[in-house]
N, C-alpha and C positions, 0 to 999 in steps of 0.2 A: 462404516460404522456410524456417523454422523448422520446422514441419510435415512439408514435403519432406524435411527433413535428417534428422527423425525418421521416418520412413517409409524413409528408404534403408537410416539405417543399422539399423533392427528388422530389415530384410531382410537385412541383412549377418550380422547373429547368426544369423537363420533358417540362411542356407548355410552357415554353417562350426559350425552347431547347437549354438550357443550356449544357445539357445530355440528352442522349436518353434511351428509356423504355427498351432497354436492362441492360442498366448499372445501372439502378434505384434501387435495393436490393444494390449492392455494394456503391452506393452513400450512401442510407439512413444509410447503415451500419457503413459506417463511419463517419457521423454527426450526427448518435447517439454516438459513440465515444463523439466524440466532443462535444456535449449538455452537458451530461453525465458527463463528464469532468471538464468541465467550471459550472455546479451545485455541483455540491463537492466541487470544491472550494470556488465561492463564499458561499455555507452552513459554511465550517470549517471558514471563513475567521469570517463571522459574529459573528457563533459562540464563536470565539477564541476574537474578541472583546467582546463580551456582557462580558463573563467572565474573559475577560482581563490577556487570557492565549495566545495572537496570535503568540507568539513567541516559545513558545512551540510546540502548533499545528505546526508549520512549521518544526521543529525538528522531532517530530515526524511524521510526512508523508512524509518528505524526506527517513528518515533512512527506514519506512514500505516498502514505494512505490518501492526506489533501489532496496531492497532482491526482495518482493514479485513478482517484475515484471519476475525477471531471478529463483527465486525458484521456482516459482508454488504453489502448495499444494489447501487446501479447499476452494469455491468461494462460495457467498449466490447463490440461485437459483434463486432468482426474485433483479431485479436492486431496487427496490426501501429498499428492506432487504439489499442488500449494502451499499446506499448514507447514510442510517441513520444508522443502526448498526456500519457501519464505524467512522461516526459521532459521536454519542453518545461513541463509544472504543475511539475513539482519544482524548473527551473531557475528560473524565472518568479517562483517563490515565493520560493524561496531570495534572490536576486538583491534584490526586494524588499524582504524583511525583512530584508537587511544594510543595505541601504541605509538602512531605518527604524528601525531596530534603534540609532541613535546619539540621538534624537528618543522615540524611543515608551518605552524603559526597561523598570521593571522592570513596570508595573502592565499593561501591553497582554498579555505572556505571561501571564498567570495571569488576565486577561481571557478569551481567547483557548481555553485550556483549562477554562474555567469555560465558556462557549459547546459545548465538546465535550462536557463532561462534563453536561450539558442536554442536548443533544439527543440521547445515547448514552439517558439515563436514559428520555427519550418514543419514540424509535423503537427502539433496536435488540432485535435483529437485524432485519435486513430480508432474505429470502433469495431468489435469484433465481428465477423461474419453471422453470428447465434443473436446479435442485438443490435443491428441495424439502425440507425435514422435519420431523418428528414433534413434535410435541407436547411431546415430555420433552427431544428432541435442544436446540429454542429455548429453555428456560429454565437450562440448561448452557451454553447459547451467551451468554442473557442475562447471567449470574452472571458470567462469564467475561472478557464487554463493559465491564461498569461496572466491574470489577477493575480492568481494563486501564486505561479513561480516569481511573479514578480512581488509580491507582499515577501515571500521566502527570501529573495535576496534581500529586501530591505533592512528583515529583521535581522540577517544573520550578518550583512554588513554593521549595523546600528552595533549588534553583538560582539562583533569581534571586536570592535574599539574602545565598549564600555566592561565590557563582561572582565572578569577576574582572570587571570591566568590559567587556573585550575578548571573553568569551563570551557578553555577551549577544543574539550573534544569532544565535548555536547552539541559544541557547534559544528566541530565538522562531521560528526557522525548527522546529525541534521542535513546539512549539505549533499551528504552521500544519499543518504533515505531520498530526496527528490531528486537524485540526478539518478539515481537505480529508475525508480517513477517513469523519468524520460527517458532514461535507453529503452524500454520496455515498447516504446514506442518506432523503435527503428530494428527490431527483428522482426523474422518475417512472420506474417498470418496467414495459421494454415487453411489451406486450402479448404473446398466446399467437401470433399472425399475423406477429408481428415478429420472433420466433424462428429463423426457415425462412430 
């Protein structure tokens, strides 16, 4: 659907020569980005209202989105096993760690990002088979990785000691959102056959 929408409307700039039919796969490509994008969120947003987790949700797909963007590791093979699978994990997770979030306290978060910030330090990056790179790109990407989960731990330590009561399941659904990020990094990548 998202795809098609970016395909039409590249072709819509085409005719009224916005861009020309050279550049027309790099346009669409990148307002599938953008489609793509802008439906994830408004999905989580709805979602995250209906069940009256929005605040969470936001926790957690910032903390996801930072690692996962600079880690790498496993992607769904079809966008739409993304927008919802992703969806459905963030709700899921979310949902959860409110619920546990009154029970688990302050020591599970900073558990939780201590487990990220592990297995950030033994795998990443992990890059996928389809985007490949160089040698110097992976240790900027490295460098980058452990920033991140280590900036993650700090604030959500800093958070769990200063933060109110009532936030902390913002904090551990944060928590969760980067240690989803790092597992993602220790399943396995499909093969070159599984690409196609």
């Amino acid at each position: 659907m998202v795809e098609a929408l970016a395909q039409r409307f590249s072709g819509y700039l085409v005719s009224i020569q916005a861009t020309n039919e050279d550049d027309r796969e790099i346009v669409s490509y990148g307002l599938f980005h953008i489609f793509s994008g802008a439906l994830q969120i408004a999905i989580l947003a709805i979602t995250g209202l209906l069940f009256g987790i929005l605040p969470q949700i936001i926790a957690y797909t910032i903390c996801f989105g930072c690692l996962k963007r600079y880690a790498g590791g496993v992607h769904a093979n079809r966008h739409w096993v993304c927008l919802w699978g992703f969806t459905l994990l963030a709700n899921l997770s979310c949902l959860i760690c409110s619920l546990l979030s009154s029970y688990l306290r302050l020591h599970a978060s900073i558990a939780v990002c201590t487990m990220t910030l592990l297995i950030i330090l033994m795998k990443a990056p992990v890059t996928h088979p389809n985007n490949p790179k160089p040698a110097h790109k992976l240790k900027k990407l490295r460098r980058i990785t452990v920033s991140i989960a280590f900036i993650q731990l700090t604030i959500i330590l800093a958070a769990s000691f200063i933060a109110p009561e009532r936030a902390h399941a913002y904090i551990l659904c944060g928590s969760a959102g980067g240690l989803t990020a790092a597992v993602t990094l220790l399943l396995p990548m499909p093969a070159e056959s599984e690409r196609r």
